[in-house]
Backbone as CSV, one residue per row, in Angstrom:
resi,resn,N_x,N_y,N_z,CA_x,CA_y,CA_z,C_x,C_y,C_z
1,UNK,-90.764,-21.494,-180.674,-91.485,-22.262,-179.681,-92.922,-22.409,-180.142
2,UNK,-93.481,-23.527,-179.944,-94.894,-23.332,-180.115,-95.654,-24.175,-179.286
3,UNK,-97.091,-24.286,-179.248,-97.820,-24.947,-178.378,-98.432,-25.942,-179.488
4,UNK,-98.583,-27.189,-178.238,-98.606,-29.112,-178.744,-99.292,-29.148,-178.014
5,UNK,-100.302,-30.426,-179.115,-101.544,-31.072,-177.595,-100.958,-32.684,-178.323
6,UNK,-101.521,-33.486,-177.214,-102.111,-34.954,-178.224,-103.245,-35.203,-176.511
7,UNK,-103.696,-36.725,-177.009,-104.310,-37.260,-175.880,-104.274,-38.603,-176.422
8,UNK,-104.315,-39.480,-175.401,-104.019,-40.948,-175.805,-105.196,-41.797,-175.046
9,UNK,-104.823,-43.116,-174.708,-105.401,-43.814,-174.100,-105.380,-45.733,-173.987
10,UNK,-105.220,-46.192,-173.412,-104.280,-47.520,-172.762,-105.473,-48.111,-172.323
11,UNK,-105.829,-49.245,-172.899,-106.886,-50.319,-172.277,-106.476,-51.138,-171.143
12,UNK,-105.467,-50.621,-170.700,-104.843,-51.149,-169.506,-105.103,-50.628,-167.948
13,UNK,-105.831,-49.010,-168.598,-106.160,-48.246,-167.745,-107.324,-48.992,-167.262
14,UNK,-107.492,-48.598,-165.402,-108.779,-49.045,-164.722,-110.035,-48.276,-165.742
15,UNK,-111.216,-49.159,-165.819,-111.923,-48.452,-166.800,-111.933,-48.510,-167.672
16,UNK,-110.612,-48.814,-168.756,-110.737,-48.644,-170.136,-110.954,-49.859,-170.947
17,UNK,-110.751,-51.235,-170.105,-110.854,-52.467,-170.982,-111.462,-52.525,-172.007
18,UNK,-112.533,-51.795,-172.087,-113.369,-52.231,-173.259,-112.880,-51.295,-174.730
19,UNK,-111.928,-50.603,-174.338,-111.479,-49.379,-175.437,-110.230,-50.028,-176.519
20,UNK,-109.886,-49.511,-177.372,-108.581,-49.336,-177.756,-107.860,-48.448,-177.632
21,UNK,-106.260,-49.235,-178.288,-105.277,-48.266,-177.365,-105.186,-46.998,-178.345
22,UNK,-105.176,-45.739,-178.113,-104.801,-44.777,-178.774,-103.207,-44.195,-178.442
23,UNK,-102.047,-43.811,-178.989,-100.999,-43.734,-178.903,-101.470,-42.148,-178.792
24,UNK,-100.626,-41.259,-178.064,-100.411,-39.831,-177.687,-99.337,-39.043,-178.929
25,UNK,-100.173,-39.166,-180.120,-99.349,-38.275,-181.032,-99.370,-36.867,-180.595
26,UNK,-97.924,-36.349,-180.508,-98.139,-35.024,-180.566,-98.589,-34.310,-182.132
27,UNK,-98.930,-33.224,-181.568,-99.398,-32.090,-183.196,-99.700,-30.586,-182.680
28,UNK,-98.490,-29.980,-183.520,-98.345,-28.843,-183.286,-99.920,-27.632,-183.738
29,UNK,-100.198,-27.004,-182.437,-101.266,-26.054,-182.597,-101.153,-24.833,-183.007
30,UNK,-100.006,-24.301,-182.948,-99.488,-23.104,-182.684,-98.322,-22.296,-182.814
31,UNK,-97.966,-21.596,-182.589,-96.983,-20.788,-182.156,-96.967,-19.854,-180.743
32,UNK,-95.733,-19.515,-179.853,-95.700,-19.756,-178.463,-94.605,-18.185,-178.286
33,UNK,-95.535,-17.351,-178.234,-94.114,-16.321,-177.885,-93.301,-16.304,-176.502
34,UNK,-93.599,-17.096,-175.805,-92.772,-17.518,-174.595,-93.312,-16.452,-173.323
35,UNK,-94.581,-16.001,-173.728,-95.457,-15.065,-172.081,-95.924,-16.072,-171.841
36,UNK,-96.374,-15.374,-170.703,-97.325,-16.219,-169.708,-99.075,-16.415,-170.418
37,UNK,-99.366,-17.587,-170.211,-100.529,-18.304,-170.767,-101.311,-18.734,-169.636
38,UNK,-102.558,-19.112,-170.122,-103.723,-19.449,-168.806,-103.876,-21.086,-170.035
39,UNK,-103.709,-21.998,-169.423,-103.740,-23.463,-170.260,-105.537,-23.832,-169.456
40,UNK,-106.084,-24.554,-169.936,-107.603,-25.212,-169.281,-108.208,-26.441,-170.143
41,UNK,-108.413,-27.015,-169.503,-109.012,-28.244,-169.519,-110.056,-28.291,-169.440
42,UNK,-111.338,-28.428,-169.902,-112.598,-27.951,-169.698,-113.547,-29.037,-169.985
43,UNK,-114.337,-29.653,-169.183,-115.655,-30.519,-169.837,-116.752,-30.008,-170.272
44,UNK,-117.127,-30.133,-171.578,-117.995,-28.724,-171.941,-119.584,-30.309,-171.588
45,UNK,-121.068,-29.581,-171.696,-121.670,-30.432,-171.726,-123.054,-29.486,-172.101
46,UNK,-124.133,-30.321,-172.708,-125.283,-29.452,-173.402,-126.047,-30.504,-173.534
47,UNK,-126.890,-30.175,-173.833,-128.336,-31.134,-174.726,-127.687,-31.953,-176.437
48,UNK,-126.484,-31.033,-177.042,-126.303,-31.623,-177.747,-124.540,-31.892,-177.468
49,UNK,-123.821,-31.181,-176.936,-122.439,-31.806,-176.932,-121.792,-32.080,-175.919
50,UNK,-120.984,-33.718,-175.808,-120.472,-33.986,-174.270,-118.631,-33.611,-175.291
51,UNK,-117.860,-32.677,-174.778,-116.710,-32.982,-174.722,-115.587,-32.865,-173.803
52,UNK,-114.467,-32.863,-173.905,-113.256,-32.355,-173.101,-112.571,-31.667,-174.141
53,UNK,-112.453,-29.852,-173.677,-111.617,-28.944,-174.445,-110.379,-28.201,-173.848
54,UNK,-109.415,-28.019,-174.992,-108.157,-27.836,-174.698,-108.212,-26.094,-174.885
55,UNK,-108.429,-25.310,-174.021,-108.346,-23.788,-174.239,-106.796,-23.063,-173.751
56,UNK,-106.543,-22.303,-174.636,-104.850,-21.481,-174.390,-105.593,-20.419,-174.380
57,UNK,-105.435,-19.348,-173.177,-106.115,-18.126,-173.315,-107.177,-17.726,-173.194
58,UNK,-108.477,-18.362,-173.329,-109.442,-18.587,-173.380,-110.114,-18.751,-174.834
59,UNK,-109.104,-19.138,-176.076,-109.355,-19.733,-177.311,-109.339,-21.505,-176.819
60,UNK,-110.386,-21.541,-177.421,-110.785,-23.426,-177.868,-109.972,-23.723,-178.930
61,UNK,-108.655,-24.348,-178.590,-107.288,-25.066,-179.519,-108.062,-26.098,-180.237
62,UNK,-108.312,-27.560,-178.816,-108.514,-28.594,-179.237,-109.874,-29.274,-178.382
63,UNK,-110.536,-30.040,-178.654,-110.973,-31.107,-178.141,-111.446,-33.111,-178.431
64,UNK,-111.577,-33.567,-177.431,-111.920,-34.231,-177.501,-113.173,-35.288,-176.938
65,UNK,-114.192,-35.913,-177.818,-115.382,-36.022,-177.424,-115.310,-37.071,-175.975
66,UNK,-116.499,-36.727,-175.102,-116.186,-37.357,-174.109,-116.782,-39.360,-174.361
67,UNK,-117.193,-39.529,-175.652,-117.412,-40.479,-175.946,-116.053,-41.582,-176.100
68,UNK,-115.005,-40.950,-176.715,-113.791,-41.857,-176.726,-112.890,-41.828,-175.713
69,UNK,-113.230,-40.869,-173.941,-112.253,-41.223,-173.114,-113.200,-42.153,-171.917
70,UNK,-111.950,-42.909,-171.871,-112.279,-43.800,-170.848,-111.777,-43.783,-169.064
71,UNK,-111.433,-42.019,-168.749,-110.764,-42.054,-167.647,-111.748,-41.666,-167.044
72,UNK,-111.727,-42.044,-165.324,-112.687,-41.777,-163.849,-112.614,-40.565,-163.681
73,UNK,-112.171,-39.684,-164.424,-111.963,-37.920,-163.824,-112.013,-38.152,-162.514
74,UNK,-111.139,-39.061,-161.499,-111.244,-38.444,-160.087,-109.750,-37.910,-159.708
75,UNK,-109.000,-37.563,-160.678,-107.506,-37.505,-160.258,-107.188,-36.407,-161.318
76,UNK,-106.184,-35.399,-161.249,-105.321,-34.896,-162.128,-103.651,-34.639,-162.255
77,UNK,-103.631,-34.938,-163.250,-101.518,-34.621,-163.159,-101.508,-33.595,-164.293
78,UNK,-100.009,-33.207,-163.968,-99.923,-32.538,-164.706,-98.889,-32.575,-165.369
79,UNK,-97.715,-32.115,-166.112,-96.793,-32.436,-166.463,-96.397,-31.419,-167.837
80,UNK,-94.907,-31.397,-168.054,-94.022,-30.403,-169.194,-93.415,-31.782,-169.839
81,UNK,-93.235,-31.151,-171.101,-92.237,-32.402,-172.314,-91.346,-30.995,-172.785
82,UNK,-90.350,-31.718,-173.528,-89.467,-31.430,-174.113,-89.344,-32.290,-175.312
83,UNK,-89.991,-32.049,-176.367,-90.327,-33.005,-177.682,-89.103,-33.790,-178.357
84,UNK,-87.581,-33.182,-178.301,-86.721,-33.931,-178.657,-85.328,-32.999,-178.159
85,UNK,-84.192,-33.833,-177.890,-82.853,-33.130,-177.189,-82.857,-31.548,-178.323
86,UNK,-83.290,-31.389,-179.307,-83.137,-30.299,-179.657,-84.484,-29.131,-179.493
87,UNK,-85.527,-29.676,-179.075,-86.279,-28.570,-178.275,-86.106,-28.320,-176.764
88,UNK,-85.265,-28.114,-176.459,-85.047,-27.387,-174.984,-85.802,-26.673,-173.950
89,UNK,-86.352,-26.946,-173.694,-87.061,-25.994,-172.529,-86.170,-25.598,-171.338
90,UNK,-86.173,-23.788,-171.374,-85.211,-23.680,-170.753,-83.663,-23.353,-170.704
91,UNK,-82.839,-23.612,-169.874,-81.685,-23.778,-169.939,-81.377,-22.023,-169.101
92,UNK,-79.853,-21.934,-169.313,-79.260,-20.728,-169.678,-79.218,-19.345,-170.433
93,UNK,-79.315,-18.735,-170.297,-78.800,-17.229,-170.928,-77.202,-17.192,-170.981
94,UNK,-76.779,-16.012,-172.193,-75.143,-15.586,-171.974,-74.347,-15.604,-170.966
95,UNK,-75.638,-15.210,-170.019,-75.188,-14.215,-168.793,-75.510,-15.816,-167.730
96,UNK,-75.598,-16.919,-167.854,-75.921,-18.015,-167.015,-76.599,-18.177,-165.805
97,UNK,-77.984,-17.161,-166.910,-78.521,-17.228,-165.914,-79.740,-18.238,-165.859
98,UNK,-80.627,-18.651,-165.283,-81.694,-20.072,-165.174,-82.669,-19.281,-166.199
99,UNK,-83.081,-19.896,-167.201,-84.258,-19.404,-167.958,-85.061,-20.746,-168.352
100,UNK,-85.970,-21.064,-166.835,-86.382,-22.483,-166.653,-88.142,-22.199,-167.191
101,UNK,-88.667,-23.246,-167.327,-90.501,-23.215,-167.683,-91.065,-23.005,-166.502
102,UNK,-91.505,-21.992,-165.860,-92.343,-22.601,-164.709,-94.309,-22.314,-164.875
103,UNK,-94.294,-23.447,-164.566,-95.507,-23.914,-164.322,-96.462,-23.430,-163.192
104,UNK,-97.080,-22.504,-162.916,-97.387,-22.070,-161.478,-98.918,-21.981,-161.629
105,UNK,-99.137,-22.189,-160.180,-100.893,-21.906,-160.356,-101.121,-23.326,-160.596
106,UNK,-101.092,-24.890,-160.566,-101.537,-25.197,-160.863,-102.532,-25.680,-160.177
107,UNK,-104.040,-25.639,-160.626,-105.551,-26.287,-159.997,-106.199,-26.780,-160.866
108,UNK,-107.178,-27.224,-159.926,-108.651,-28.227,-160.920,-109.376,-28.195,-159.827
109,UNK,-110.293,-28.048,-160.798,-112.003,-27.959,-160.102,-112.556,-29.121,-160.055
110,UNK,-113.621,-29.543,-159.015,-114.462,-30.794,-158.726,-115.952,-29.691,-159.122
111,UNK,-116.100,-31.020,-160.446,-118.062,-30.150,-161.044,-118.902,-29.956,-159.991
112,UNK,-119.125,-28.882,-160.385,-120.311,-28.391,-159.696,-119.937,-27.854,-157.750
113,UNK,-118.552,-27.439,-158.036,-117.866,-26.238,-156.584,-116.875,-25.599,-158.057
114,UNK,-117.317,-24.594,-157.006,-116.562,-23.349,-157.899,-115.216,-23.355,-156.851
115,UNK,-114.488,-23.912,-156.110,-113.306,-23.679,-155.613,-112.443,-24.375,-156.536
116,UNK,-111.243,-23.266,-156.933,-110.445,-24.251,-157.219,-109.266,-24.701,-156.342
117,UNK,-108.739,-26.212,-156.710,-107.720,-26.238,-155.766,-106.377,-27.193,-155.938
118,UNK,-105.784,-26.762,-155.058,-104.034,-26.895,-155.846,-103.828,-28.760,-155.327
119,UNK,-102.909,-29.205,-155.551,-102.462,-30.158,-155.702,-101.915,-30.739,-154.443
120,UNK,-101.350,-29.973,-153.297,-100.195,-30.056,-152.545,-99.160,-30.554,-152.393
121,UNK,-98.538,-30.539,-154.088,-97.193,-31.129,-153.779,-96.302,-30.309,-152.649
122,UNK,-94.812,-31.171,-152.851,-94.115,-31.265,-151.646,-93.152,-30.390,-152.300
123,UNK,-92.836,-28.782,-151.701,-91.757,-28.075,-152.100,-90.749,-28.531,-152.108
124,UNK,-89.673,-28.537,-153.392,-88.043,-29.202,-153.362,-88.176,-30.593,-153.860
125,UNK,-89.213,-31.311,-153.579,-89.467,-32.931,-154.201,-89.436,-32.938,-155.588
126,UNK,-88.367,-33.768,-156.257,-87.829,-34.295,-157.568,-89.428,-34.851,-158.474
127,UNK,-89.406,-33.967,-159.712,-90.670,-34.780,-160.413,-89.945,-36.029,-160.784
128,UNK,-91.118,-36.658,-161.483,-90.800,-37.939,-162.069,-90.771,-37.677,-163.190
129,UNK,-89.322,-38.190,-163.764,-89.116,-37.834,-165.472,-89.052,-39.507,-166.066
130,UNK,-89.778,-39.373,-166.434,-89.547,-40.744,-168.025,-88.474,-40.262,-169.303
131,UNK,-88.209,-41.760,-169.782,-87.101,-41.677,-170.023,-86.170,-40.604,-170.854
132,UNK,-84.957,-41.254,-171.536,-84.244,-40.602,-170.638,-83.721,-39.604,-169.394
133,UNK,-83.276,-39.656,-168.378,-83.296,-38.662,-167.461,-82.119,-37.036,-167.959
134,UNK,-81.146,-37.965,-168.210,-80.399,-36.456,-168.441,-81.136,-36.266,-169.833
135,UNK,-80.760,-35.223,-170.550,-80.739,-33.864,-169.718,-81.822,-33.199,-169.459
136,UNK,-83.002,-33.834,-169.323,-84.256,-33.577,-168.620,-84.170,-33.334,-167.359
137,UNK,-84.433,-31.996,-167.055,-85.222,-31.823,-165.596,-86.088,-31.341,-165.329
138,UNK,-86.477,-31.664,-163.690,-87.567,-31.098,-163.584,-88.096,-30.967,-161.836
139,UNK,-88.405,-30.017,-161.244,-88.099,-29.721,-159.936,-90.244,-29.160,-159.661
140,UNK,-90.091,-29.207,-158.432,-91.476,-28.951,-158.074,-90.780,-27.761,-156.971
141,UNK,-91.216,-26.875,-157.243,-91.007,-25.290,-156.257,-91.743,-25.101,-155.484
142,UNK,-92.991,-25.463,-155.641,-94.086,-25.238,-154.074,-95.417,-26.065,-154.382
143,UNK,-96.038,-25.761,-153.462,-97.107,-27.006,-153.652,-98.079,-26.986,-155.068
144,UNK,-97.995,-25.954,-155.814,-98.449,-26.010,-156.908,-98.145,-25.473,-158.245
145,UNK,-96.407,-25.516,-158.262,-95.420,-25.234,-158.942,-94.320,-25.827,-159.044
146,UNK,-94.844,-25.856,-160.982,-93.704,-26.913,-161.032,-92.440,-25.991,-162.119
147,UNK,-90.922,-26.574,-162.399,-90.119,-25.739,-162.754,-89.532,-26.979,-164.002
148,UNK,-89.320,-26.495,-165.339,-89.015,-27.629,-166.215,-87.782,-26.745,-166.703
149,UNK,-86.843,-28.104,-167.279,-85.607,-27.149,-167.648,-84.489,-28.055,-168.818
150,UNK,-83.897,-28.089,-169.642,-83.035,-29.327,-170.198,-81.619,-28.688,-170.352
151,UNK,-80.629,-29.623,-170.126,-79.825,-28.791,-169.789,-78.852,-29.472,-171.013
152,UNK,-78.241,-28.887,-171.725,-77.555,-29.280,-173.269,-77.304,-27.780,-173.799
C-alpha cells in the first residue's frame, strides 16, 4: 500500500477562466503500513512563501504554490480512490470479515478560528462514486465519516 497525491485544475471551474487545464496525475509519495494517519491540508503563508501543503503525520509530503490554484477556498470535499481494479481498498479477510478504509474525523478550518469543523454529512447516505460503480464502494457512517471498500 502506499500513499498518492496529485492536484489538478479545470478552467471550467468558477474562477479559473483565466488558467489552464492541469490533469490530476497521480504520483506515488510513499509507502503506507495501513495505521492510522493524521492527512492535512495546510495554507502555509510568510513574507516570502504563499503555498498549499500536503502533510501525512505532520511531515510536509507535497505542495503546491498558491500562485497556480485557482479555487475560492470556500468549500471542502473530501474523498478515497482506488487507483485501478487491482488496488483494492479494503474488502474481506479469510475469516469474511469487512476490512473497509475508514475515513473518520473529517474537518477544516475557516483562517483565522481555531475551531475545527465537521462536514455534517447524512449517516447511511450513499457517496458519490465516479465511474465505474461496481466494484467501488463507498458509504458515509456518520456525519464526518466516511467508509471506502472494493469488492473483487
Amino acid at each position: 500500500m502506499g500513499w498518492w497525491w496529485a492536484w489538478g485544475r479545470s478552467p471550467l471551474a468558477p474562477g479559473c477562466e483565466a488558467y489552464t487545464a492541469v490533469s490530476p496525475v497521480p504520483q506515488r509519495i510513499g509507502d503506507w503500513n495501513g495505521r492510522e494517519v493524521r492527512y492535512e491540508i495546510n495554507r502555509v503563508l510568510s513574507s516570502t512563501i504563499s503555498l498549499w501543503a500536503f502533510i501525512i503525520d505532520g511531515v510536509h509530503r507535497k505542495d503546491v504554490s498558491e500562485q497556480q490554484i485557482c479555487w475560492a477556498n470556500t468549500f471542502a470535499d473530501w474523498f478515497g480512490e482506488s487507483h485501478n481494479r487491482g488496488s483494492a481498498i479494503g474488502g474481506w479477510d479469510a475469516g469474511h470479515t469487512p476490512n473497509h478504509l475508514d475515513a473518520v474525523a473529517n474537518r477544516y478550518r475557516v483562517r483565522g478560528d481555531a475551531t475545527w469543523y465537521g462536514p455534517g454529512w447524512t449517516a447511511g447516505a450513499r457517496c458519490r462514486i465516479e465511474s465505474p460503480r461496481p466494484p467501488y464502494n463507498c458509504k458515509q457512517k456518520a456525519t464526518d465519516q466516511l467508509e471506502y471498500w472494493t469488492n473483487h
